[in-house]
C-alpha positions in Angstrom: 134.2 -62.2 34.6 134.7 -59.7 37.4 133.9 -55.6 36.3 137.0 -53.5 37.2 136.2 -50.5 39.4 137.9 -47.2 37.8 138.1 -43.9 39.3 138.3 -40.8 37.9 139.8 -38.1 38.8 140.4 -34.1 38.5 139.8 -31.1 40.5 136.1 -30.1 39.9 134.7 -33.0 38.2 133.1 -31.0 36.0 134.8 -31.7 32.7 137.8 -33.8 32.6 136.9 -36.8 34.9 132.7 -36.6 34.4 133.7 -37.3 30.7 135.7 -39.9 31.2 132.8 -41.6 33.6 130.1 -40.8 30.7 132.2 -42.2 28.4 132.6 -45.4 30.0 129.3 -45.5 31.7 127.3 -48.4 30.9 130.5 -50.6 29.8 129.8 -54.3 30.5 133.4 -55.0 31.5 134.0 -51.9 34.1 132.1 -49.7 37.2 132.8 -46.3 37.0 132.8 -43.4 39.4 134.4 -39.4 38.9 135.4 -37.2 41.5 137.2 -34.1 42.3 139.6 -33.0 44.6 138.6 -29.3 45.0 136.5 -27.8 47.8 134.4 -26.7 45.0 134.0 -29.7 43.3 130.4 -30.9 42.0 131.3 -34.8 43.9 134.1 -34.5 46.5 136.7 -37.5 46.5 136.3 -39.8 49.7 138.1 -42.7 51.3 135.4 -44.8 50.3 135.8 -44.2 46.6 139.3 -44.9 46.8 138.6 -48.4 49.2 135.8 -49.3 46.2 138.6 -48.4 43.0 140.5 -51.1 41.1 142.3 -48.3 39.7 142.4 -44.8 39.6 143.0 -41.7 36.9 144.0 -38.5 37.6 144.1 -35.8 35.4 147.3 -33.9 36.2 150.1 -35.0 39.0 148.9 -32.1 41.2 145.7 -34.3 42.0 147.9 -36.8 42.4 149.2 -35.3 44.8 146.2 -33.9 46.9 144.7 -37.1 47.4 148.1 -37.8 48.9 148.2 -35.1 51.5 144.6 -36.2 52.2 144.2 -40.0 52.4 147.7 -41.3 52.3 146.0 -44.4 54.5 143.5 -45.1 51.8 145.7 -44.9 49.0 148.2 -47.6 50.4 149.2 -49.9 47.7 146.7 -48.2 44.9 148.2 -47.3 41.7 147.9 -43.9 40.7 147.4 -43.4 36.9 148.8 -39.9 35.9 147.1 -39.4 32.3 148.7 -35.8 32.1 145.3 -34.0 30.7 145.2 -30.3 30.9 142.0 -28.3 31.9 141.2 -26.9 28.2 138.3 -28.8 27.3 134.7 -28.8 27.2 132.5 -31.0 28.8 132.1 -34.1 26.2 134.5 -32.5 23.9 135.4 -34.7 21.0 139.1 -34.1 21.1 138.8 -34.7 25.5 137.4 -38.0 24.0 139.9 -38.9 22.0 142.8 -38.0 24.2 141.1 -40.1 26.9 141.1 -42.9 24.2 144.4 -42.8 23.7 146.0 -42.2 27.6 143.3 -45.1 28.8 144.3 -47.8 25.9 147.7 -48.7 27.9 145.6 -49.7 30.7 142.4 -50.7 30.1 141.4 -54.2 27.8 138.2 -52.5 26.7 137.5 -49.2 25.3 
């Protein structure tokens, strides 16, 4: 059996995507990695994670959308997963979890 890659991301990767990586972390079925999008975010987004990702999250449709305007190449034939996941949590917030449950189950085989 072959571990999926997955990518997370949101604009900081501070909350929303770190969470989702800690949550999965560990995981004997998938490889996870976060990122953010932002100048100011703790791990900047590269090409490489992108190349290295099975499949990818985003928070919201606006980071979506910058990792279009910055690596449209990179992103050729990679499905974007919009989970639609506003920036209103905590770090490790029970209810983040749960709505990251939820959003993920479509798409993922093991949670």
């Amino acid at each position: 059996m072959t571990r999926q890659k997955l990518l997370f991301i949101c604009a900081r990767n501070k909350i929303r995507s770190l969470t989702a990586e800690r949550m999965l972390q560990g995981s004997p079925h998938y490889d996870v990695r976060s990122r953010g999008v932002a100048r100011a975010a703790r791990v900047r987004l590269t090409a490489g994670d992108i190349g290295w990702a099975d499949h990818i999250f985003v928070m919201e449709k606006q980071h979506k959308d910058r990792m279009r305007e910055g690596f449209a190449e990179a992103l050729r034939g990679k499905p974007i997963v919009v989970l639609f996941i506003e920036d209103i949590y905590e770090p490790m917030d029970p209810a983040l979890l749960t709505i990251l449950r939820e959003r993920l189950a479509p798409h993922l085989e093991h949670l």
